[in-house]
FIZA-206554 format. One record per residue (C-alpha): residue number from 1; residue in three letters; x, y, z. Coordinates in steps of 0.2 Angstrom, whole numbers, plus 5000, padded with zeros to 4 digits. Each point is the difference from the previous one (the first is absolute). Layout:
! FIZA-206554
   k   r east north   up
 NUM ala    X     Y    Z
...
! end
This chain:
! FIZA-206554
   k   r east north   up
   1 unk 4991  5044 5119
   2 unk 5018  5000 4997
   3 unk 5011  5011 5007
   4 unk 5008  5015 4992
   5 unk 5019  4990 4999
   6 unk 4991  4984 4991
   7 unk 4990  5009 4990
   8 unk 5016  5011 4993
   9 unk 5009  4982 4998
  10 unk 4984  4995 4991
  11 unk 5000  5015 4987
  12 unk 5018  4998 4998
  13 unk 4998  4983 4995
  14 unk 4986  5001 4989
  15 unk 5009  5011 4991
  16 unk 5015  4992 4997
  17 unk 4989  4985 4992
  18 unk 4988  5011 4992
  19 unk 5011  4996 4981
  20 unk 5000  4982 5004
  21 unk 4983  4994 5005
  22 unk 4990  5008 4987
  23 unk 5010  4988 4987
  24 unk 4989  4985 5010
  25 unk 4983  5006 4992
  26 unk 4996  4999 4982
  27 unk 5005  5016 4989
  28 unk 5013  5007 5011
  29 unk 5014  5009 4993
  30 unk 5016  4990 5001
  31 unk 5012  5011 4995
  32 unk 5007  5009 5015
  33 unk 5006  5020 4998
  34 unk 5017  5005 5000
  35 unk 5007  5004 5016
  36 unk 4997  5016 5007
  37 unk 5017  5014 5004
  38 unk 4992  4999 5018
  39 unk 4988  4992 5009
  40 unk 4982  5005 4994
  41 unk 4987  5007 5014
  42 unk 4987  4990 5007
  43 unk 4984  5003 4998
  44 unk 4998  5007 5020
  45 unk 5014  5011 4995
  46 unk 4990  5005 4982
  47 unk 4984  5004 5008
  48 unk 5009  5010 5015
  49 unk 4993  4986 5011
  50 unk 5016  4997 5010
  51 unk 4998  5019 5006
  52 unk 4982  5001 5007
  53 unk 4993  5019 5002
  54 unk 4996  5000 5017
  55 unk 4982  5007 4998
  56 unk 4998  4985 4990
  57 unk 5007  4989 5015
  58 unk 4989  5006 5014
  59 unk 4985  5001 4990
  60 unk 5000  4982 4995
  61 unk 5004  4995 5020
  62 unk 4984  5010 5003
  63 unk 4988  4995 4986
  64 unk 5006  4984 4997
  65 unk 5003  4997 5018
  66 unk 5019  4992 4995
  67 unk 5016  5001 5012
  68 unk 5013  5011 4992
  69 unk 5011  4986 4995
  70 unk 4984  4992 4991
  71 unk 4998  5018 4992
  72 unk 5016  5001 4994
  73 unk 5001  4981 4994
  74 unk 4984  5003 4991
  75 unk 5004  5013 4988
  76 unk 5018  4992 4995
  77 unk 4989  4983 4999
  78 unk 4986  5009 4986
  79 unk 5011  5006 4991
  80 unk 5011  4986 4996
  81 unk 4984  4988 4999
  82 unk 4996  5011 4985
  83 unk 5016  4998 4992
  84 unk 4998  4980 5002
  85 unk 4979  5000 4994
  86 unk 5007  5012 4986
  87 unk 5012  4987 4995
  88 unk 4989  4986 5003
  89 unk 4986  5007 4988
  90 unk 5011  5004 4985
  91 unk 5004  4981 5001
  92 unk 4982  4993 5002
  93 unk 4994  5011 4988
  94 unk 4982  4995 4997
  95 unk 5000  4988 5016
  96 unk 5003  5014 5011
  97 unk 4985  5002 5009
  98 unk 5006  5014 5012
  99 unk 5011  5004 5015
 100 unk 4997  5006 5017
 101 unk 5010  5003 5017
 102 unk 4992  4996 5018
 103 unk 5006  4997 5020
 104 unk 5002  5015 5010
 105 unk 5018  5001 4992
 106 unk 4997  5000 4982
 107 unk 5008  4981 5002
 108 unk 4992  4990 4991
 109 unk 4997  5003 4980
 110 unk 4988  4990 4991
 111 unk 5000  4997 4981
 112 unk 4985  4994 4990
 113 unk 5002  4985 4984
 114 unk 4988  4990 4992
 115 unk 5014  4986 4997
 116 unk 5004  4991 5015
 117 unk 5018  4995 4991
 118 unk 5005  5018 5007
 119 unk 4998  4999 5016
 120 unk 5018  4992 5004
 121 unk 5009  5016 4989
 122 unk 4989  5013 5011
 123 unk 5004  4992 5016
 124 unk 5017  5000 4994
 125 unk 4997  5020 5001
 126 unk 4997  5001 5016
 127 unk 4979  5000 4996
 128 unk 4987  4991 5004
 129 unk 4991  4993 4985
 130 unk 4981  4999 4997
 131 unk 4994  4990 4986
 132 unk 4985  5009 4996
 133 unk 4985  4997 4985
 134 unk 5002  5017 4987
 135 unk 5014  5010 4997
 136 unk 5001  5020 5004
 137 unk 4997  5003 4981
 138 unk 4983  4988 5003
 139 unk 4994  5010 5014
 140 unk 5005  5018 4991
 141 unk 4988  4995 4989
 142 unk 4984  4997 5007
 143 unk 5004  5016 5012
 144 unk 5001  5009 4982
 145 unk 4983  4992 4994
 146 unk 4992  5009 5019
 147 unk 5009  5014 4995
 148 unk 4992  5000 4982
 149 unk 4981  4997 5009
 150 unk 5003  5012 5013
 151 unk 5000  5014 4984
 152 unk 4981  4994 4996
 153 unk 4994  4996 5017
 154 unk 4995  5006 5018
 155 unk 5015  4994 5012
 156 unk 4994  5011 5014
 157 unk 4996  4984 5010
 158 unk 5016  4989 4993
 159 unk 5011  5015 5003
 160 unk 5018  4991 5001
 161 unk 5006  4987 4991
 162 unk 5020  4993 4998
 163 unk 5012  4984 4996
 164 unk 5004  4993 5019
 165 unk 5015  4991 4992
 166 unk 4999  4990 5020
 167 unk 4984  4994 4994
 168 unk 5004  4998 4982
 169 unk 4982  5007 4997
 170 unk 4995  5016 4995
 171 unk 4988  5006 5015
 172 unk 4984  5010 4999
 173 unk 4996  5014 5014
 174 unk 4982  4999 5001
 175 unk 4984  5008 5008
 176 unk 4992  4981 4999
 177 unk 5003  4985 4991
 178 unk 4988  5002 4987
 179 unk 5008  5018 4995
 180 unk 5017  4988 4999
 181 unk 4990  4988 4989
 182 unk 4992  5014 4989
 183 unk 5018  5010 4997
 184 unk 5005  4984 4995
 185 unk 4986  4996 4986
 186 unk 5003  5017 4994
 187 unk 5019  4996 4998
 188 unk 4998  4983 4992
 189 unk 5010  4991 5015
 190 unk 4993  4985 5008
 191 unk 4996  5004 5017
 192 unk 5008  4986 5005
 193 unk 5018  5007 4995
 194 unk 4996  5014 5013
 195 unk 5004  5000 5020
 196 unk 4986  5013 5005
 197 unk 5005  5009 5017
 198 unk 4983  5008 5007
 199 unk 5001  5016 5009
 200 unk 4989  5015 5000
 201 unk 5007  5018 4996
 202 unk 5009  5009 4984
 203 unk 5019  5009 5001
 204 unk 4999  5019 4995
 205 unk 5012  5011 4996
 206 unk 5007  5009 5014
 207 unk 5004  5018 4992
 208 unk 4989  5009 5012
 209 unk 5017  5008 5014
 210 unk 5019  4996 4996
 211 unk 5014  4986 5000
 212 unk 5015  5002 5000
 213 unk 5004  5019 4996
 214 unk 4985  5011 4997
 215 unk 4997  5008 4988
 216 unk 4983  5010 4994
 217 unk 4992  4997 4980
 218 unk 4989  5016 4993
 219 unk 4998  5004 5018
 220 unk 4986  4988 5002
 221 unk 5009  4984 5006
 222 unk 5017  4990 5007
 223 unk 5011  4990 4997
 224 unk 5016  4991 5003
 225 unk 5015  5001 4993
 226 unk 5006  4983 4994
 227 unk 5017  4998 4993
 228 unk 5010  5010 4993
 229 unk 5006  5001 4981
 230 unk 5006  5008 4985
 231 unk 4998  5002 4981
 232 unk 5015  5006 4989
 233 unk 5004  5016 5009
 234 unk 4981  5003 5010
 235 unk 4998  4994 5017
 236 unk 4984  4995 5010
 237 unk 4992  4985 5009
 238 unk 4990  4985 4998
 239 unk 4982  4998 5008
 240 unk 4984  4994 4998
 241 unk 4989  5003 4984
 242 unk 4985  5003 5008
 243 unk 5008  5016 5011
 244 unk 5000  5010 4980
 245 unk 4995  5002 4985
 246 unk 5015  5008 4987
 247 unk 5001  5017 5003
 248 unk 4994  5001 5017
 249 unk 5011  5010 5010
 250 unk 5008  4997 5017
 251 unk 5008  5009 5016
 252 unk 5009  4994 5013
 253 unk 4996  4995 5018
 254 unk 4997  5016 5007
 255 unk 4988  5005 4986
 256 unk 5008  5016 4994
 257 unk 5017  4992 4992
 258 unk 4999  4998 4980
 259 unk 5003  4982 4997
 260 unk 4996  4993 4983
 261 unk 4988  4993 4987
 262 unk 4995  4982 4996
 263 unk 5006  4996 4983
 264 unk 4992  4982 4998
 265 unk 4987  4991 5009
 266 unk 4991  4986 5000
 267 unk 4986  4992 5008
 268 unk 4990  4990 4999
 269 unk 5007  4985 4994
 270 unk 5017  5007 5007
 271 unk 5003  5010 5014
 272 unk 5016  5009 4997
 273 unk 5006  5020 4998
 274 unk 5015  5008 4999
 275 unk 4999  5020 5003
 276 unk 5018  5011 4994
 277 unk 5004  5012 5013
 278 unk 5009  5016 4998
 279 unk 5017  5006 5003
 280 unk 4996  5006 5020
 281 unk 4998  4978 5001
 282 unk 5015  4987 4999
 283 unk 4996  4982 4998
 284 unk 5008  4990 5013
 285 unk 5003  4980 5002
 286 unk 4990  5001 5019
 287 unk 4983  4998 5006
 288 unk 4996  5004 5017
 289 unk 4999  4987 5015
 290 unk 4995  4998 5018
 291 unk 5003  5021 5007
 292 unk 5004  5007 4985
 293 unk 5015  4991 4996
 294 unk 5006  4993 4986
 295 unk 5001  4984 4988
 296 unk 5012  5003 4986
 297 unk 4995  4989 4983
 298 unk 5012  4987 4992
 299 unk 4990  4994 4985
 300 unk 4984  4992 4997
 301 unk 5000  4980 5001
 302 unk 4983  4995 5000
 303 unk 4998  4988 5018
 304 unk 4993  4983 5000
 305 unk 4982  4997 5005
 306 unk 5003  4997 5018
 307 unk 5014  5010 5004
 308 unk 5000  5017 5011
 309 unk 4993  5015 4992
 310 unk 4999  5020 5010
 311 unk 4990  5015 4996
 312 unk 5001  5016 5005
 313 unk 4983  5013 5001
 314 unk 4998  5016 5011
 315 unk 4982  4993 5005
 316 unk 5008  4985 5009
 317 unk 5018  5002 4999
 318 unk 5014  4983 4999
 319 unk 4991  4984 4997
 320 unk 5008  4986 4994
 321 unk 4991  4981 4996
 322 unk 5003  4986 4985
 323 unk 4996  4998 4981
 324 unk 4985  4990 4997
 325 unk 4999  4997 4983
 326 unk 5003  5011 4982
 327 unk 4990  5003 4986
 328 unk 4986  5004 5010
 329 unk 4983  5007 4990
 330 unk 4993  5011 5013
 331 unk 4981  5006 4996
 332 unk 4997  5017 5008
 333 unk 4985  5013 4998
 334 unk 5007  5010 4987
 335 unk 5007  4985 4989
 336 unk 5011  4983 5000
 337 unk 5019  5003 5002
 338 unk 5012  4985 4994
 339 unk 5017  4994 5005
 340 unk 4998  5006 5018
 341 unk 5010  4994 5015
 342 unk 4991  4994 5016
 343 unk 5008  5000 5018
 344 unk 4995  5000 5018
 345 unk 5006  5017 5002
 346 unk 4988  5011 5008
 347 unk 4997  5017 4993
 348 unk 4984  5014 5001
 349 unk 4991  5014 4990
 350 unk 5016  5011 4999
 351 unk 5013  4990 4997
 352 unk 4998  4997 4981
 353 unk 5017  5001 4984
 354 unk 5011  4997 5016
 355 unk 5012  4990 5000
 356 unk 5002  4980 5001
 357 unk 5020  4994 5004
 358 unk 5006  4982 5003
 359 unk 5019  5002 5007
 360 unk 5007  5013 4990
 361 unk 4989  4998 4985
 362 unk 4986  5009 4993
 363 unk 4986  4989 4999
 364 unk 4985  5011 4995
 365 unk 4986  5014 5006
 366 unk 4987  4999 5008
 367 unk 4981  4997 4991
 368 unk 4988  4995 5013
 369 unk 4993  4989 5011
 370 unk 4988  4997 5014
 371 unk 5002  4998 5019
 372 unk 5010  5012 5011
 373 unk 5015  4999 5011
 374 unk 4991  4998 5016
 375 unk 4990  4985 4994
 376 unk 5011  4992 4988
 377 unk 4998  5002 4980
 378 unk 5007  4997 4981
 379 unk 5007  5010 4991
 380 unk 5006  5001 4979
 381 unk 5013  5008 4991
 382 unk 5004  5004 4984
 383 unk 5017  4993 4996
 384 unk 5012  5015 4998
 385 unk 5010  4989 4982
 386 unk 4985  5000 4988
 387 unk 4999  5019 5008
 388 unk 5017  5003 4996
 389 unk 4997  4991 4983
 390 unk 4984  5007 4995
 391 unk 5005  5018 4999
 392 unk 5019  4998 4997
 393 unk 5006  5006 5017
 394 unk 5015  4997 5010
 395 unk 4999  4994 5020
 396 unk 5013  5011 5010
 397 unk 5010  4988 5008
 398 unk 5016  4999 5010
 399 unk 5005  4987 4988
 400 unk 5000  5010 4984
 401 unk 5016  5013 5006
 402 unk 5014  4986 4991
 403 unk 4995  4996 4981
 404 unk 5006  4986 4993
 405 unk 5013  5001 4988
 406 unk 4993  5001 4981
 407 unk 5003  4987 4985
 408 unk 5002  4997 4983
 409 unk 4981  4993 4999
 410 unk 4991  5011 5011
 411 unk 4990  5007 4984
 412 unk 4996  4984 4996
 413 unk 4978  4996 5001
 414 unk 5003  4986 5014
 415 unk 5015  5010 5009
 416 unk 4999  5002 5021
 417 unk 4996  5020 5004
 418 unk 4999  5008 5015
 419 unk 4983  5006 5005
 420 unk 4990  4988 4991
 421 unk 4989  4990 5007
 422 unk 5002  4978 4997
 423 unk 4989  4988 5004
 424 unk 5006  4980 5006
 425 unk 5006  4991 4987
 426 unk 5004  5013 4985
 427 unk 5016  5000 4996
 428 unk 5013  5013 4994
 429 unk 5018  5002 4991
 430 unk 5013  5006 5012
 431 unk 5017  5002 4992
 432 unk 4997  4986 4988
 433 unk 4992  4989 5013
 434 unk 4982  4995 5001
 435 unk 4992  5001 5017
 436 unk 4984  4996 5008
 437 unk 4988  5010 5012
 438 unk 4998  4992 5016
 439 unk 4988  5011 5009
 440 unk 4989  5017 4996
 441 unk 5010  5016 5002
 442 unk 5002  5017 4993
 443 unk 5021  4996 4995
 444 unk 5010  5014 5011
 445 unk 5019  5007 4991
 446 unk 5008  4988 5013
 447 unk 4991  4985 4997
 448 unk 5008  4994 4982
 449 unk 4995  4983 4998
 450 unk 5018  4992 5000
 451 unk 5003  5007 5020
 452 unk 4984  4995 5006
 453 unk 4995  4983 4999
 454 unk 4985  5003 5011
 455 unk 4991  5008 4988
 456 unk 5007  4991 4984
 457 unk 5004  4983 4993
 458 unk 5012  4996 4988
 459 unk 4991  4992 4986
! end
């Protein structure tokens, strides 16, 4: 582990040759942008990285058993590994076979290519290179064909199944190998292509108590408060879609308070809700930490698989563990959910729709799991941007108070606007310029692409 004043001479150097080395590898843009009227913020600074919440701080010592210095170096390390992965997989394009962050720092980032003629250019980032067999876009695929099967077929005994881009395989939760092999018949994937981890028990949903900040639906059951959100003028909060149905009604903690009412739901095959409050509620950019205290939301950056992720529930409290893997198909009793987020996190019946937060950055609520947080347990959350872009809301964030200044093409089709959602590698019109996503986010009024190269690449 490198200590804190390398690491910060490492960041500071990878950024300065973050323009030049990606013009090594085969694609890359080779015209530089005009130089800014100041210098641009990293993506530490972006991402709110290079000032920790301290809830944040002292629940990864605790959880990820980390000195404070490695704490601290390890968020201002994930989030600047995103913005290199980011710019590494809009260059690879279809070679890209993934990105992932590892050590007890967040020091090392690994990038995936199926052509070895890359590796020189991602070392050049600051990466480790792994020439791997398929592509992301080739394991996608035969997670969609499981996805497609599980629709016509009994997955109560292959209940979870995901792209492990460390692997490069797409793996198989099963009951026995024969249930593996069977789930893959039924999905026309040799079984050969699968890695099959066996291991008895099925996540559930965990909407039984409260996470986060109860509150109570059709006074029959709890939930948590996950984020919170707006729409136009209306304000409200984001949680899990198994907690209500539309119309169902809520009250606060205390049972008596009127609250709200959900006003889209989904689940199965998501698990995401959003309920509009009344006026007595005001949507805030916090969730709640360790003693009630608060963490104050700058965006929502999805993290790497392997970076540091923390949830907050009224069942268990503070917990904080790593990513595992994305695009997680999660089989549970009532139906299969799709595009979920696995992490070693521990949660229990109680804390479901809280909230999931890596750094300053919304991450997602919680769905289920299994296990608890005596012995140890998984846990999934929906991610909080295809929330957010699903039912056209907007995150509350600390980011969104300074808007960016509009211009001439902001009504164009492709033109950046604030509060929507982008994906990696889409690319939008900014002042005349053309501009490349670099990593998932919800885009915040402060975060225009042309002052924050950690989330966009000039094209």
């Amino acid at each position: 582990m490198v200590g804190r004043n390398a690491a910060r001479s490492r960041r500071a150097a990878l950024t300065a040759l973050g323009a030049l080395v990606l013009t090594a590898l085969p694609g890359a843009a080779s015209a530089a942008p005009p130089p800014a009227p100041g210098p641009l913020p990293t993506a530490t600074q972006t991402l709110g990285a290079d000032r920790p919440s301290a809830q944040v701080l002292a629940a990864l010592v605790r959880d990820l058993r980390l000195t404070p210095e490695q704490a601290a170096d390890r968020l201002a390390n994930e989030a600047e590994a995103g913005t290199r992965a980011g710019l590494l997989r809009n260059t690879l394009g279809e070679r890209f076979g993934g990105a992932w962050v590892s050590g007890p720092g967040a020091e090392e980032l690994t990038v995936a290519t199926t052509d070895a003629a890359d590796k020189a250019a991602i070392e050049a980032q600051g990466a480790r290179a792994a020439v791997v067999r398929r592509n992301l876009g080739e394991l996608s695929e035969v997670q969609r064909r499981l996805d497609a099967a599980a629709a016509r077929t009994d997955t109560a005994r292959t209940p979870v199944w995901y792209v492990d881009v460390k692997t490069n395989r797409v793996v198989v939760r099963a009951a026995s190998q024969a249930a593996a092999t069977d789930f893959a018949k039924a999905a026309g994937v040799p079984a050969g292509d699968l890695g099959v981890r066996v291991e008895q028990g099925r996540p559930r949903v965990l909407a039984d108590l409260v996470g986060g900040d109860a509150y109570y639906i059709d006074d029959q059951a709890r939930c948590s408060i996950g984020f919170s959100v707006t729409k136009d003028q209306q304000q409200g909060f984001a949680t899990a879609g198994h907690c209500g149905k539309p119309g169902s009604t809520t009250v606060g903690a205390d049972q008596k308070t009127a609250q709200g009412t959900f006003q889209a739901s989904s689940f199965p095959g998501k698990d995401m809700a959003w309920v509009q409050t009344n006026a007595d509620w005001t949507a805030t950019p916090a969730v709640k930490g360790e003693n009630n205290q608060k963490v104050e939301i700058a965006g929502s950056v999805e993290a790497l698989v392997g970076a540091s992720v923390c949830r907050s529930g009224s069942t268990t409290g503070w917990h904080c563990g790593t990513v595992q893997q994305h695009d997680t198909s999660v089989s549970y009793a009532e139906g299969t959910v799709d595009g979920l987020t696995e992490t070693t996190v521990c949660a229990e019946p109680g804390d479901s729709g809280g909230p999931y937060v890596s750094g300053s950055q919304a991450q997602g609520t919680t769905s289920g799991g299994s296990g608890d947080c005596t012995s140890g347990g998984t846990t999934f959350y929906q991610p909080i941007n295809a929330t957010l872009g699903d039912f056209g809301l907007t995150l509350k964030t600390t980011s969104a108070t300074a808007g960016a200044p509009a211009t001439e093409d902001d009504t164009a089709d492709d033109a950046w606007v604030a509060g929507r959602v982008y994906q990696a590698g889409v690319t939008v019109t900014r002042a005349g310029v053309t501009y490349r996503c670099l990593q998932n986010h919800q885009a915040q009024g402060a975060w225009s692409p042309e002052s924050t190269p950690a989330l966009w690449q000039r094209a």
